[in-house]
Structures are given as structure tokens and as C-alpha cells.
Backbone as CSV, one residue per row, in Angstrom:
resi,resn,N_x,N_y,N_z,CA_x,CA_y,CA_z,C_x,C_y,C_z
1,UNK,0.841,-1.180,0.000,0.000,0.000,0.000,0.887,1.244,0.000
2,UNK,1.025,2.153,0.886,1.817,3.218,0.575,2.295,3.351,2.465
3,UNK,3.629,3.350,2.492,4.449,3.236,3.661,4.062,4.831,3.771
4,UNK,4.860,5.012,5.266,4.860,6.512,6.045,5.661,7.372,4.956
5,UNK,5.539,8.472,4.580,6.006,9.330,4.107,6.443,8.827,2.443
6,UNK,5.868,7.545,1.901,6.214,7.605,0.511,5.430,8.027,0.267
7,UNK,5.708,8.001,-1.344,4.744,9.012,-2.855,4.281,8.147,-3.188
8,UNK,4.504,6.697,-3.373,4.004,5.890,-4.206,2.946,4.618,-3.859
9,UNK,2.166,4.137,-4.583,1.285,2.494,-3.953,1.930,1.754,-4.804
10,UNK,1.610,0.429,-3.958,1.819,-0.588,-4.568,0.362,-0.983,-5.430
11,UNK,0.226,-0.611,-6.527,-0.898,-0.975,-7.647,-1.183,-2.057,-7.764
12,UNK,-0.630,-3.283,-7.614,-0.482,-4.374,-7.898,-0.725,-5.454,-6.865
13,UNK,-0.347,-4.722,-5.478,-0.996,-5.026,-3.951,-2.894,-4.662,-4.316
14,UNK,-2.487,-3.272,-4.638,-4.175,-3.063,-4.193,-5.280,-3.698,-5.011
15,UNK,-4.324,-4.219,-6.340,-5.225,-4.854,-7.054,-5.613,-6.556,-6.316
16,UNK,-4.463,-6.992,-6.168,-5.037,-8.304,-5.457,-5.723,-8.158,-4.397
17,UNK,-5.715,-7.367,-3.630,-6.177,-6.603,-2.188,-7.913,-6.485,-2.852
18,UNK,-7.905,-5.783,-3.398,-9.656,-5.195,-3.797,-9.655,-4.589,-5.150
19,UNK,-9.501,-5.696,-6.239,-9.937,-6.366,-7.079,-11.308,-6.471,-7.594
20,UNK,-11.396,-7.571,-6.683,-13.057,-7.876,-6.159,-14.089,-7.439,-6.316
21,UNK,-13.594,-6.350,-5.298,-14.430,-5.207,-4.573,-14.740,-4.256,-5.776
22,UNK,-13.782,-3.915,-6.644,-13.904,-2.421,-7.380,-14.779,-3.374,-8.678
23,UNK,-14.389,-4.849,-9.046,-15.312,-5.718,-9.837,-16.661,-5.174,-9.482
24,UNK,-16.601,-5.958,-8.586,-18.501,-6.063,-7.859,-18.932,-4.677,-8.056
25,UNK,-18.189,-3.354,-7.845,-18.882,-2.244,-7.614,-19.166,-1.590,-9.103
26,UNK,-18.260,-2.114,-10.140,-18.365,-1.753,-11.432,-19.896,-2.712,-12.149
27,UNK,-20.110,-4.091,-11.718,-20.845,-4.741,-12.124,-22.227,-4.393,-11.495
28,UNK,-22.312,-3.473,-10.430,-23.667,-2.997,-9.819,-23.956,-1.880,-10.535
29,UNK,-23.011,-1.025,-11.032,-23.830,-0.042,-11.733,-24.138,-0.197,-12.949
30,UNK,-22.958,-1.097,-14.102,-23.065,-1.116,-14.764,-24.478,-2.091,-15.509
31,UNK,-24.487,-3.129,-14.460,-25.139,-4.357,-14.916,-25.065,-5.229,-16.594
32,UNK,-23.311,-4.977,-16.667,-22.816,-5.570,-17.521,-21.354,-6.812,-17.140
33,UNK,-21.470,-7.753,-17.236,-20.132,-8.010,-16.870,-19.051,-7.781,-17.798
34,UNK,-19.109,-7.810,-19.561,-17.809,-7.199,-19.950,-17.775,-5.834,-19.900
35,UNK,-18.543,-5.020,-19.953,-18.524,-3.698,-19.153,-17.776,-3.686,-18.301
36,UNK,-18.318,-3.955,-17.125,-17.135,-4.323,-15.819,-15.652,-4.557,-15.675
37,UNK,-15.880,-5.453,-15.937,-14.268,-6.140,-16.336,-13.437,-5.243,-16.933
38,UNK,-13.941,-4.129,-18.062,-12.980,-4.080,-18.784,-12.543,-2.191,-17.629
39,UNK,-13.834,-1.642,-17.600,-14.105,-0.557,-16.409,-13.158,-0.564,-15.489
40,UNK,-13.043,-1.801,-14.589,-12.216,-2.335,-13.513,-11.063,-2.399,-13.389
41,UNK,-10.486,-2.337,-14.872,-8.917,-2.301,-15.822,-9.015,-0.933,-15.525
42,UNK,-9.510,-0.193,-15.665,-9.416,1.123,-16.480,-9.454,1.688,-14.925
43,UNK,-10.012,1.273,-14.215,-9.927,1.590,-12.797,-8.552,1.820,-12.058
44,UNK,-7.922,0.603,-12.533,-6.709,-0.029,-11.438,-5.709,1.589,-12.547
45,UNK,-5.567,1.266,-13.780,-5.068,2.347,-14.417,-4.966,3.610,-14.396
46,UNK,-6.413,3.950,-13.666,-6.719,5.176,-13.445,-5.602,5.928,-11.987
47,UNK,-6.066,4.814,-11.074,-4.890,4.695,-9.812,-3.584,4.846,-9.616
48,UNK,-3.099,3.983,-10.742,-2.049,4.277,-10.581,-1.249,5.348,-11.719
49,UNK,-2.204,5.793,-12.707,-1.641,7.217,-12.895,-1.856,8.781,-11.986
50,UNK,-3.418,8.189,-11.222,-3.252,9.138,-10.361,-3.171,8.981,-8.741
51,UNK,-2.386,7.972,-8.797,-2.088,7.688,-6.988,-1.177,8.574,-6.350
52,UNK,-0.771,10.280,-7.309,-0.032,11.322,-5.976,-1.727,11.886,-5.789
53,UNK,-3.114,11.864,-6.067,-4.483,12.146,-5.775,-4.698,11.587,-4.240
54,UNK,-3.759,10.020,-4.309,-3.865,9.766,-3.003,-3.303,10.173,-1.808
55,UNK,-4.166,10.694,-0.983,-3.431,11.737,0.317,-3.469,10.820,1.681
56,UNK,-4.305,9.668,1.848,-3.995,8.772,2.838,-4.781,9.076,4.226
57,UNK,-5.889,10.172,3.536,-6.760,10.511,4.686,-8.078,9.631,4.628
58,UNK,-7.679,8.660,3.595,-9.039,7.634,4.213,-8.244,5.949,3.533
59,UNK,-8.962,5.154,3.628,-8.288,4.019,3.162,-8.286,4.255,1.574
60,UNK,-7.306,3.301,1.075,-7.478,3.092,-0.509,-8.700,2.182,-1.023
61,UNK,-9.080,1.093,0.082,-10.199,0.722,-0.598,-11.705,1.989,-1.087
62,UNK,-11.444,2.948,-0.350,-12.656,4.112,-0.247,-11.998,4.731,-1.591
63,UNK,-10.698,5.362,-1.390,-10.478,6.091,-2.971,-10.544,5.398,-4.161
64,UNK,-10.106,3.751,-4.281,-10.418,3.338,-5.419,-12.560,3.032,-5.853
65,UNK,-12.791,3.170,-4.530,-14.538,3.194,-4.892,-15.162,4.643,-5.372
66,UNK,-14.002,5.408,-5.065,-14.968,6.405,-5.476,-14.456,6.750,-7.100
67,UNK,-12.832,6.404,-7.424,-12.770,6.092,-8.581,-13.814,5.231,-9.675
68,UNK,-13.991,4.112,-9.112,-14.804,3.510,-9.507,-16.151,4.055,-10.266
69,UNK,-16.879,4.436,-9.274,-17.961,5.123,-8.866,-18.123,6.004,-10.562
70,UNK,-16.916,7.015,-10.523,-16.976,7.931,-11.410,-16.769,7.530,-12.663
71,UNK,-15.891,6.506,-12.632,-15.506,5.857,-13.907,-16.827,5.227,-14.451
72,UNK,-17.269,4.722,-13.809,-18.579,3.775,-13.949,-19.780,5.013,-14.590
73,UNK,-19.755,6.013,-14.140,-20.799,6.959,-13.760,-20.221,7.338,-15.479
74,UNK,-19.353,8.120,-15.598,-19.213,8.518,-16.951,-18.852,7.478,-17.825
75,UNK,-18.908,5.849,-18.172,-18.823,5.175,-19.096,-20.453,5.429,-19.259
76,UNK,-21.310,5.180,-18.235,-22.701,5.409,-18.375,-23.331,6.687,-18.779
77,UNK,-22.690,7.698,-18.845,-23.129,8.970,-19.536,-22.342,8.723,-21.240
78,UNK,-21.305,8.369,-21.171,-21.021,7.915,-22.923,-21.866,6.850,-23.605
79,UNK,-21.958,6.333,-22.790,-23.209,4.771,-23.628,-24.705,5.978,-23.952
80,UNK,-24.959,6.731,-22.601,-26.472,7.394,-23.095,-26.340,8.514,-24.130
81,UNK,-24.927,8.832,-24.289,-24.761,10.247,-25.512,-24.919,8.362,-26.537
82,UNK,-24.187,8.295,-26.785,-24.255,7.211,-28.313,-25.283,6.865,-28.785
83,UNK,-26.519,6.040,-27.247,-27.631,5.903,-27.459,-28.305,6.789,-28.292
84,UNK,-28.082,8.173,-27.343,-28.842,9.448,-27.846,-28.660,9.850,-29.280
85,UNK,-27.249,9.463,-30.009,-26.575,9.585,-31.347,-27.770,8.991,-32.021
86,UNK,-27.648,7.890,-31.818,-27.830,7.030,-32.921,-29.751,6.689,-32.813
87,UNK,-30.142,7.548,-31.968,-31.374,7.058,-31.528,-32.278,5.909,-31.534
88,UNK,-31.671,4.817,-30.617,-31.770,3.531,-30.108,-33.084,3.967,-28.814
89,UNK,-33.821,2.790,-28.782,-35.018,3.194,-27.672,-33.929,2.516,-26.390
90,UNK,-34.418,2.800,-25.259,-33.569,2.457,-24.453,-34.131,0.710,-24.026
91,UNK,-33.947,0.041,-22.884,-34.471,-1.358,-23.366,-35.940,-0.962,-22.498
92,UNK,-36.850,-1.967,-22.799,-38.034,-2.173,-22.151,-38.138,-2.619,-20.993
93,UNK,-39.067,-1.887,-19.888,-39.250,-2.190,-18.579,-39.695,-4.211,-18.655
94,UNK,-39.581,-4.660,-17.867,-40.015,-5.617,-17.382,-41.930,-5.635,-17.579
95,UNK,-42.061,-6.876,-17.895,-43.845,-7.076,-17.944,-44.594,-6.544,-16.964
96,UNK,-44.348,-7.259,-15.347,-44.829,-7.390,-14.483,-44.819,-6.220,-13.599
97,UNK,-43.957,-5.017,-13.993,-44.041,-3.816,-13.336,-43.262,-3.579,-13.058
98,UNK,-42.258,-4.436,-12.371,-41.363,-4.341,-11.382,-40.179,-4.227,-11.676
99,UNK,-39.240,-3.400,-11.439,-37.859,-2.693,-11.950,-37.081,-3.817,-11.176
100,UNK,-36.097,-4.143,-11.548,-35.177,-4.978,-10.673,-34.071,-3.841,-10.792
101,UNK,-32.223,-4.450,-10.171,-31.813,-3.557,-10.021,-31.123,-2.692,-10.836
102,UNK,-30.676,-3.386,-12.165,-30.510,-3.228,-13.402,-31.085,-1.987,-13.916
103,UNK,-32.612,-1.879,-13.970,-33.378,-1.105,-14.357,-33.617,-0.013,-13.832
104,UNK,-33.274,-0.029,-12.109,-33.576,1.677,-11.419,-31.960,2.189,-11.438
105,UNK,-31.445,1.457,-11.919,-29.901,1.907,-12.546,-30.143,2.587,-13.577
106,UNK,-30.853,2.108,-14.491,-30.824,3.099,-15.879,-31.546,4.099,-15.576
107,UNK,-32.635,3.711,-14.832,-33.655,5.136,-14.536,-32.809,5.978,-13.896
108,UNK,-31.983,5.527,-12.529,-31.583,6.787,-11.897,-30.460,7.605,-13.133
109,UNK,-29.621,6.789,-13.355,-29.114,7.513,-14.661,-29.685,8.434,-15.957
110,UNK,-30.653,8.012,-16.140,-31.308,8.918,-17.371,-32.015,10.053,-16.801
111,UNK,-32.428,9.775,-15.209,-33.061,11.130,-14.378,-31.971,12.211,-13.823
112,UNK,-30.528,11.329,-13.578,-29.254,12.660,-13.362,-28.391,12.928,-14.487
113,UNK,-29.078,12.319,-15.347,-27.947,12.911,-16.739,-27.611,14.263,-16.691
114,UNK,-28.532,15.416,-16.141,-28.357,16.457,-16.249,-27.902,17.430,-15.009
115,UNK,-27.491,16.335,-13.777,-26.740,17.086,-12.697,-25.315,16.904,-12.594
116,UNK,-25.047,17.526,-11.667,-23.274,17.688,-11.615,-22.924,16.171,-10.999
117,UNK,-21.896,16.445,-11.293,-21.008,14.876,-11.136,-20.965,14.452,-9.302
118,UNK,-21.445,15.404,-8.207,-21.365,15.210,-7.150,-22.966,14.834,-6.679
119,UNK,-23.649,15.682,-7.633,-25.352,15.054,-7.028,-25.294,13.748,-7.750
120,UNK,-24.560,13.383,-8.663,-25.256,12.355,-9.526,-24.440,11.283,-8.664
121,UNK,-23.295,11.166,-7.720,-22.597,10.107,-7.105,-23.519,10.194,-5.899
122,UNK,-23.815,11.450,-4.811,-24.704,11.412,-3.768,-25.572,10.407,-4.077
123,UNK,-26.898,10.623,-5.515,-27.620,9.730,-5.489,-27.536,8.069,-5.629
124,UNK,-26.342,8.033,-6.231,-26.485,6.839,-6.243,-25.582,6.356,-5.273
125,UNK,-24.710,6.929,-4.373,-24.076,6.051,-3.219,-25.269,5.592,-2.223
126,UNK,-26.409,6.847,-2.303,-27.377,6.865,-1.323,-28.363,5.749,-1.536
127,UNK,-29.355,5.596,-3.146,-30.422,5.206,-3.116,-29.931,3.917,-3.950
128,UNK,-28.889,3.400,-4.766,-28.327,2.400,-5.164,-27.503,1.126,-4.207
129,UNK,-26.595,2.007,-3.238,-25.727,1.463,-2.146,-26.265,1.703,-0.679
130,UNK,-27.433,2.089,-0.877,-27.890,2.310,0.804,-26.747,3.061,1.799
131,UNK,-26.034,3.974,1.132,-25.291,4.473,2.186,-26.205,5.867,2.897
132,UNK,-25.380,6.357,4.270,-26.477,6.913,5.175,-26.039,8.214,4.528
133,UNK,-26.558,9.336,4.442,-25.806,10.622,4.102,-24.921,11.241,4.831
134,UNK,-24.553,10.979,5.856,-22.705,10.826,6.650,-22.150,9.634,5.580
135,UNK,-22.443,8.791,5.597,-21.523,8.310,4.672,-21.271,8.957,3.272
136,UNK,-22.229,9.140,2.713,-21.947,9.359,1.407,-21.359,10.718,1.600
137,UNK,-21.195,11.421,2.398,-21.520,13.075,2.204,-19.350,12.944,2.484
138,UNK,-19.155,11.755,3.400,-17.008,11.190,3.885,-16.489,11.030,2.289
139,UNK,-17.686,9.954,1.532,-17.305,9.543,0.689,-16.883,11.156,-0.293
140,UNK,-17.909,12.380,-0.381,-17.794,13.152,-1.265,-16.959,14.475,-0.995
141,UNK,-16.967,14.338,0.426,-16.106,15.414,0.969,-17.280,16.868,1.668
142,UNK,-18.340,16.171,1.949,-19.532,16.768,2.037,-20.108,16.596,3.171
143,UNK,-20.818,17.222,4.120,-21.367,17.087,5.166,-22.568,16.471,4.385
144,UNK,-23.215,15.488,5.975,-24.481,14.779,5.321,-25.662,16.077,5.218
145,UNK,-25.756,17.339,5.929,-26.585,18.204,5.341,-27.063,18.823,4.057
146,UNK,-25.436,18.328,4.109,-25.376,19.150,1.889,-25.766,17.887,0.989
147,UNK,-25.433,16.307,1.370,-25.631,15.369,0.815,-27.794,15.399,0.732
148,UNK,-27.984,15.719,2.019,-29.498,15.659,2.362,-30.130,17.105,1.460
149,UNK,-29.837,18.087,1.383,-30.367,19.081,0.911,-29.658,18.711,-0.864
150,UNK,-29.145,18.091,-1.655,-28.517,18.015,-2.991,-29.673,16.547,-3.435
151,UNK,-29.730,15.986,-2.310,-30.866,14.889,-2.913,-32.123,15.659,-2.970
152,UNK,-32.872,16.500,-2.046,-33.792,17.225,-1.812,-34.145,17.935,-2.960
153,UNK,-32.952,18.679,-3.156,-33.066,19.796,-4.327,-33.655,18.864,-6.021
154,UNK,-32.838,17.687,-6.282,-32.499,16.435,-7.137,-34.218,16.083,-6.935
155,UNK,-35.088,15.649,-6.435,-36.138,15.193,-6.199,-37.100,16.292,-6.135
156,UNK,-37.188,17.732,-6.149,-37.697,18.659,-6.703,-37.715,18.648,-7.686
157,UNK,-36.680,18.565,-8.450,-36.428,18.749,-9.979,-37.330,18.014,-10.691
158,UNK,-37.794,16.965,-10.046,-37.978,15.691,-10.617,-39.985,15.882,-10.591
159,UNK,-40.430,16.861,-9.861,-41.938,17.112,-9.900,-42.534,16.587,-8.816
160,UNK,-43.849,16.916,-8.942,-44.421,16.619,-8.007,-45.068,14.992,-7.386
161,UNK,-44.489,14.027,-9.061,-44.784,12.445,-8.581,-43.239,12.029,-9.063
162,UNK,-42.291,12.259,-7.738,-41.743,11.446,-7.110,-42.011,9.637,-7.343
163,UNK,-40.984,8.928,-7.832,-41.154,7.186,-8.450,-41.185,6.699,-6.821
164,UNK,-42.041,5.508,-6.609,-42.049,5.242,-5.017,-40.649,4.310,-4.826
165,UNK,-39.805,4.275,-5.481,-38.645,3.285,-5.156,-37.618,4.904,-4.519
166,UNK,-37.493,6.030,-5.274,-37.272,7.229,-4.281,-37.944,7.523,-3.028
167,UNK,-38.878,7.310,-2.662,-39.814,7.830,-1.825,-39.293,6.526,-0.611
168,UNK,-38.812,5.907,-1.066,-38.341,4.805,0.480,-37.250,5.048,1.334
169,UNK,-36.588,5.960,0.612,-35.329,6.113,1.403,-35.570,7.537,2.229
């Protein structure tokens, strides 16, 4: 990992270390596995071109998730510009009504396409990962007030019928 007072990680530690982890977290948003996989590359890459980003005020498993997170977040804003290119319908809800998790993935995505890159991680650390807004707010560098008032504001935007899979949290 990174000793007292070095510059550098071991990339190659943290990959066997949480691997896994940055897998699994690429394959929840994406709900692709070669998506993932290849995301997860691009992850570990991302790290270690920008591991002087790492300052060592929280673990590396947290900075490579929030790498993650973003990486994931903007492969999913390039897939919806292409979509949008080429004007492809997006896929069809399920028969029976019911969104699984796949699907309130695309929804929450196609509903923050148009916020900043910090409401659009709030929401989904929050209503995707069940994190509490102290958490998400450590994860963003944000008090959970600003995390709570940026979802608030985000769910205004959105009108007066609120989807009830928002309305639970």
C-alpha cells in the first residue's frame, strides 16, 4: 500500500487486495459483466496514474470506490450520448411492473444525466448502495446536510410524482 512518508502504492498489492471489490462495484452499476471487467482495468489504471491524488486521509479501498464510482458513472453517460446519437429506444421495462436492479440503474441515470457529477454520485451512493448521508456526504467530501439538501433539491427537480422506489429512502 503506501508506507509513512512515501509518494508511491503498490498498484499491484491493491489490485489483489480489492480487485473484487472495485469488480462487484463496477458490475452494480453497470449491470454488464464485460462492461465491468474491462471498467475495472481502467480503474486499477486510473490509480495508478493518479495515486499522488492519493493523500492517505481515508483508506485506498474508499479512494479506489470512489474512482470507480466515477468511472462507472461517466462510461454510463457515454453509452447514453451514443444511445442518444444514434437514436436507439432504451431497453423495455419488465412485464410485471417491477424494476429490478438493473433497471432503477438506468432510470436513476437517465433522471441525473443532467446534474453535476457530485449530485449524480450522492444519489447513487445513497439510493443504489444504501449508504447513510454521513456516509456518502465522507465519501464526497460533504457534510451529510449538503448530501441531504442536494438529494432534496435532485427530487424537486424531478416534480411533483416522485417514483415510489425514491420515496423509500
Amino acid at each position: 500500500m503506501r508506507a509513512r512518508g512515501a509518494t508511491t502504492l503498490d498498484i499491484a498489492q491493491l489490485y489483489r487486495r480489492y480487485g473484487d471489490m472495485v469488480l462487484s462495484r463496477c458490475r452494480t452499476l453497470l449491470g454488464n459483466d464485460a462492461d465491468a471487467q474491462e471498467i475495472a482495468q481502467d480503474v486499477f489504471l486510473k490509480a495508478h496514474r493518479n495515486q499522488s491524488s492519493f493523500r492517505g486521509d481515508s483508506a485506498p479501498s474508499t479512494w479506489l470506490y470512489r474512482i470507480a464510482t466515477t468511472t462507472c458513472l461517466n462510461h454510463l453517460r457515454a453509452r447514453k450520448r451514443r444511445r442518444e446519437d444514434i437514436g436507439a429506444e432504451p431497453p423495455p421495462m419488465v412485464a410485471d411492473g417491477l424494476l429490478n436492479r438493473v433497471e432503477i440503474r438506468m432510470l436513476l441515470d437517465d433522471l441525473l444525466s443532467d446534474e453535476d457529477d457530485k449530485t449524480r454520485a450522492a444519489a447513487i451512493y445513497h439510493w443504489m448502495d444504501g449508504m447513510t448521508h454521513a456516509e456518502t456526504g465522507r465519501m464526497l467530501g460533504l457534510s451529510g446536510a449538503a448530501i441531504r439538501k442536494r438529494l432534496r433539491v435532485f427530487r424537486g427537480k424531478l416534480g411533483i410524482r416522485t417514483p415510489p422506489w425514491l420515496e423509500a429512502s
